[in-house]
N, C-alpha and C positions, 0 to 999 in steps of 0.2 A: 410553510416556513421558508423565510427565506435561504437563498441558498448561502452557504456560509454561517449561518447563524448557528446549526450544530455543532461547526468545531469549535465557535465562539464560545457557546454554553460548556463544551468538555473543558477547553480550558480553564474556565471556574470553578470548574468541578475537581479537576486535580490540582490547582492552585489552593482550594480551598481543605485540600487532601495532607500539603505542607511544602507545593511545589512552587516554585517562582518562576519567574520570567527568565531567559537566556540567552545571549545571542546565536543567532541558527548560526550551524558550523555550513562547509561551502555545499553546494548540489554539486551532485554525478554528471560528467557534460561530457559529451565523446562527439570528435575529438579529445581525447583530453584524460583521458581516465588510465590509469595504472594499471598490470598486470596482477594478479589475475582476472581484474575485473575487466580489464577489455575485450580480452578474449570471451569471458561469461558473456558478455551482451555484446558481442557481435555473433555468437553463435546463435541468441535470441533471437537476434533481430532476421536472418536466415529463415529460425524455425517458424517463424509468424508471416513469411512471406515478403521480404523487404525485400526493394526494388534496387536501393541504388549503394554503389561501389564504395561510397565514404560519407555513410548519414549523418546529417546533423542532428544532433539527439542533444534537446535542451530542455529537462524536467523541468519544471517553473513551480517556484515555493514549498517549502517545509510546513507540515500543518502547523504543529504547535513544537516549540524548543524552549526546553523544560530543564531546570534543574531539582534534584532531589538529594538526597546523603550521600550517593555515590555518583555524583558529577551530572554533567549534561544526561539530558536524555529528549532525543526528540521523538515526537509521537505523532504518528501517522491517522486518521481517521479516516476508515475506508466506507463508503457507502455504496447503495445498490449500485453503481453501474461498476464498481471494482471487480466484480465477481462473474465471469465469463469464460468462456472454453477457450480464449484465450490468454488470461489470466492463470486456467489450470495447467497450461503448456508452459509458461515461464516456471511454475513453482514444480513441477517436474524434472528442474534442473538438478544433476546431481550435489552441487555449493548450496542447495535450499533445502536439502533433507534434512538440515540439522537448525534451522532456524525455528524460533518457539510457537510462528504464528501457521505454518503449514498446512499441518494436518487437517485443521478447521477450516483455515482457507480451503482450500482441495475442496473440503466437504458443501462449504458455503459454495463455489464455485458452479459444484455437479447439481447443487438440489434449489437455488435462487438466481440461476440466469433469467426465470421469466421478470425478476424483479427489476431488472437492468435493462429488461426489452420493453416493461410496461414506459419506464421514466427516462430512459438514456434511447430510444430508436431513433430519434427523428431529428433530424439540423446539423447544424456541428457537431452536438454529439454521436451524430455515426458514423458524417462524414466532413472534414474542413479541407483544404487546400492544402496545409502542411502535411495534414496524415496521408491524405491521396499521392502529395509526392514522394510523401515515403514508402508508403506501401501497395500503393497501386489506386484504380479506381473503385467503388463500393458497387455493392448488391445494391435491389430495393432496400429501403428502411424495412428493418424487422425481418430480412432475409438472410439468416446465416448459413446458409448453401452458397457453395461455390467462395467469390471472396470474399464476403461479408461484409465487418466494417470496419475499414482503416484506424476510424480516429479510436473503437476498442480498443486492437492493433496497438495503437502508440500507446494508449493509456498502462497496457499490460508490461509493456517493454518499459516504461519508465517507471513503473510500481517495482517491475524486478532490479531496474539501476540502482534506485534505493535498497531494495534485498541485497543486492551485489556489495553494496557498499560494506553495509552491516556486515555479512556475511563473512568479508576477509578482513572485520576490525575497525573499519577504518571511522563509525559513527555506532553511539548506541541506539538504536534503533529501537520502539517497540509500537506496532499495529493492534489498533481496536478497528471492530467492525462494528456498523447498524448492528449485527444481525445477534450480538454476543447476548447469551444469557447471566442475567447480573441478580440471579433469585428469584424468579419467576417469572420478572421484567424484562424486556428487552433494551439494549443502550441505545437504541432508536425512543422505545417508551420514554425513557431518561429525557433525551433531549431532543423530542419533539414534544412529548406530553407534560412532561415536569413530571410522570411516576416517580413515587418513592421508590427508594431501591438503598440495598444496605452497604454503607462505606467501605468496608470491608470487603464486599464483594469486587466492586471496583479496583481497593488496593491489590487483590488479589491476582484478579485481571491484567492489572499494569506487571505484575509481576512476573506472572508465567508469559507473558508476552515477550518480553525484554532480550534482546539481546547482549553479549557480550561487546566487551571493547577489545578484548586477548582471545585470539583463537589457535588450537593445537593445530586445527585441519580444518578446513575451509567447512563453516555449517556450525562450528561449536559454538555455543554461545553459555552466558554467563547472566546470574540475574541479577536485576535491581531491586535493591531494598528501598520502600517506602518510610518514610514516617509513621507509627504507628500512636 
């Protein structure tokens, strides 16, 4: 499949759920971002090995931005190379224990990094010239000893600037994975295979996913009601 073409297909899939089209609210860009979150992801970008004194950190697009009953909701679609040891040190943060997508994340992370090393080892995706200057030079391809791979590196620090964001409020946020179970099927099955898989299931998913837009303390979140 082409690449792109999954998030293409979820988008129809929740448009067809009762959700519409949206304009994406702005990206996390640092320089640039507000307390508490800049201090959140500068202390990532530390914990992941970053190199230099004032990095230019420029996530690039929102998957899908979504409206449903209770306002905007943008949705994240994670595939295998999201899920890495360094992916599990971002969501380690103490602002990301109380985000909906976590715990499964964590768990996807420990037990499906080979799935990120079979598809995401080798080119850009280990190593590019942006992530090497930000976080140094790479291992071989497919050697996560010693420094690994930069462009993981960035991929995990900009998956947690989106967390960050959700996090202190400032976007509703909510994350699907490949790897989620939707009744049997897997949401990779869904939209690689065309598997049946039951509506409900999905709304359900969107639901306990979802972040809040009002937080008491950093990590609360709040959920979104679908169309039923």
């Amino acid at each position: 499949m082409v690449r792109g073409d999954r998030q293409d297909r979820l988008g129809r899939l929740l448009r067809g759920l009762g959700m519409d089209t949206a304009v994406a609210p702005p990206l996390p860009r640092s320089p640039g971002l507000d307390q508490p979150v800049a201090g959140w992801v500068r202390e990532l970008y530390t914990q992941l090995g970053g190199v230099l004194q004032t990095p230019l950190l420029k996530p690039v697009g929102w998957d899908l931005s979504l409206r449903g009953s209770s306002g905007r909701l943008v949705v994240e679609l994670d595939e295998e190379q999201h899920f890495t040891r360094y992916r599990l040190t971002t969501l380690a943060a103490p602002w990301a224990e109380g985000l909906p997508w976590t715990d499964d994340y964590r768990r996807f992370c420990l037990t499906r990094e080979d799935a990120a090393l079979l598809t995401h080892s080798s080119g850009g995706f280990w190593e590019s010239i942006g992530s090497a200057t930000q976080f140094g030079a790479a291992a071989p391809h497919g050697d996560l000893s010693g420094p690994g791979s930069p462009s993981w590196k960035q991929r995990a620090l900009y998956d947690a600037m989106r967390d960050a964001v959700a996090a202190s409020g400032g976007v509703r946020l909510a994350r699907l994975s490949v790897h989620d179970d939707l009744g049997g099927v897997t949401l990779n099955d869904v939209l690689e295979d065309a598997a049946e898989f039951d509506d409900d299931a999905l709304r359900d998913l969107l639901d306990r996913r979802t972040s809040g837009t009002r937080v008491a303390a950093p990590g609360a979140v709040l959920a979104e009601t679908l169309p039923r």
